[in-house]
N, C-alpha and C positions, 0 to 999 in steps of 0.2 A: 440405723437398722430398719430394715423394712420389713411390717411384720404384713402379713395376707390375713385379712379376713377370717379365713378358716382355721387359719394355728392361731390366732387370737379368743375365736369361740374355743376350741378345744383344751386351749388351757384353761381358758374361764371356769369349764367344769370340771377341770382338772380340781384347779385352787378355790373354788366357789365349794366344793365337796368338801376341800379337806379344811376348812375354817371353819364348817359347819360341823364335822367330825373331830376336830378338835380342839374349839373354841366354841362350839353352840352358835357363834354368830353367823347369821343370813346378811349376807353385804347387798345393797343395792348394787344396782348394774353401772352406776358411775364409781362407785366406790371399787367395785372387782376388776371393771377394766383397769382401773387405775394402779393396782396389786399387780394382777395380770403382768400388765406393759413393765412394770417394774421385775418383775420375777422373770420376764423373757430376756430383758436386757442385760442381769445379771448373768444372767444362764450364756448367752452367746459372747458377752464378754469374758467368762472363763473357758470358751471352746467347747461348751457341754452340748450347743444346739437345743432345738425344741420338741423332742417326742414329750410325750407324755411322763415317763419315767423319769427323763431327766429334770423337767419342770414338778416332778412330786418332790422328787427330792432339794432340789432348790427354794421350791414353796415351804419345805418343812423347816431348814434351815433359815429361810424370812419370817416365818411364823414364832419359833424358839427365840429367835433374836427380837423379836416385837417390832421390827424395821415396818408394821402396817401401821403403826400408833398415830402415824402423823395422816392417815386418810381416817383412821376412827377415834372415834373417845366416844369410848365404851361405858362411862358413865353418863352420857346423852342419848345415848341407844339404850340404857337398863331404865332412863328415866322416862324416857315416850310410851315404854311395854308397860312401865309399873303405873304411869296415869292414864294410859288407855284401860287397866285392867281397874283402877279404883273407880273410873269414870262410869266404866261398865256395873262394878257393884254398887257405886251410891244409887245409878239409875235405877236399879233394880229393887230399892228399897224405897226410892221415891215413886217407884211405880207400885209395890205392894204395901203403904206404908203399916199395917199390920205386921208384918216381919221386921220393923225396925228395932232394934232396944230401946229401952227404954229412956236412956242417957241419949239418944241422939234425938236432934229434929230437923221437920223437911227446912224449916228456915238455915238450920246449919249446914243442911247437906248440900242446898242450893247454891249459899255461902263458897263450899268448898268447891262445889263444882266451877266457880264462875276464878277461882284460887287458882286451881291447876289449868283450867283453860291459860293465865296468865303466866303460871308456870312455863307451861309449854311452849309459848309464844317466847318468852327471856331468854328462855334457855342458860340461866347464869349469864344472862347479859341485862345491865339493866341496873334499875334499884327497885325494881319488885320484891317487898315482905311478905310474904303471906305471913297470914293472923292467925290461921288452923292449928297449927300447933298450940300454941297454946289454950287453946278451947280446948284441942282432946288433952291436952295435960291435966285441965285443971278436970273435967270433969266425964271423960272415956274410959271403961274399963280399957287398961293396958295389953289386956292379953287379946282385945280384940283383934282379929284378921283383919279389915279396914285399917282401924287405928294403926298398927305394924306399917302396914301399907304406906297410907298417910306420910308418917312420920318416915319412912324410907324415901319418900320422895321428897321431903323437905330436905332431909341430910343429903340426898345427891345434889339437890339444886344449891345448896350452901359451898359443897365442895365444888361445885362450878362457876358458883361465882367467885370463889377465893382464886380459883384456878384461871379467871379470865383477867380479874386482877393485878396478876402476877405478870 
């Protein structure tokens, strides 16, 4: 199938819309063309062609079926937002340290910052432990916002290593 240029953008924002509309997820541009090409091919190998109409509704039906799982994993994507976002609050506590609890210190924060750098780089590949957890176990209030954080991003990266495992 030879697709043109222009009906390859046009569906992109077809299916880049509606992931986004129905999944929250923002795909990179190698990950959507990738959906894209796949969701045009389906589409002209049922005889449907490429308008737009025909591609939402073939896009909706590879969406429902989850047939994009094998360009994302969606727990590698929830884990980069949730350590870009704790990255961004420890910074902000090691920049104001007057706003930190009292339970926390810059030597831990640093600690953890230097964790999830590690984190990020693994990706559940690897034999990187981080040690964080347990620190905020033994001695973080639980209900903290960070702490939640934190330990969300420990549990994703466990479930990714189990998962690379496998």
């Amino acid at each position: 199938m030879d697709i043109s240029n222009e009906d390859l953008e046009r569906c992109k924002k077809v299916v880049g819309n509606l992931f986004l509309k129905r999944k929250g997820i923002e795909l990179t541009d190698a990950q959507l063309t990738s959906i894209t090409k796949d969701i045009m091919i389906i589409s002209d190998s049922h005889g449907g062609g490429l308008s737009s109409d025909i591609i939402l509704g073939f896009a909706k039906g590879y969406i429902d079926s989850n047939l994009y799982a094998k360009y994302i994993d969606t727990n590698q994507s929830k884990l980069e937002d949730l350590i870009a976002d704790a990255k961004s609050d420890i910074q902000i506590y090691l920049d104001n340290p007057n706003t930190m609890p009292s339970y926390m210190t810059q030597s831990q924060l640093k600690m953890i910052m230097k964790e999830l750098e590690n984190i990020a780089y693994y990706k559940g590949k690897g034999s990187f432990n981080p040690y964080y957890p347990r620190g905020i176990s033994d001695s973080w209030d639980y209900n903290d916002a960070l702490a939640k954080k934190l330990m969300s991003i420990a549990d994703i990266y466990v479930k990714l290593k189990t998962k690379v495992r496998q």
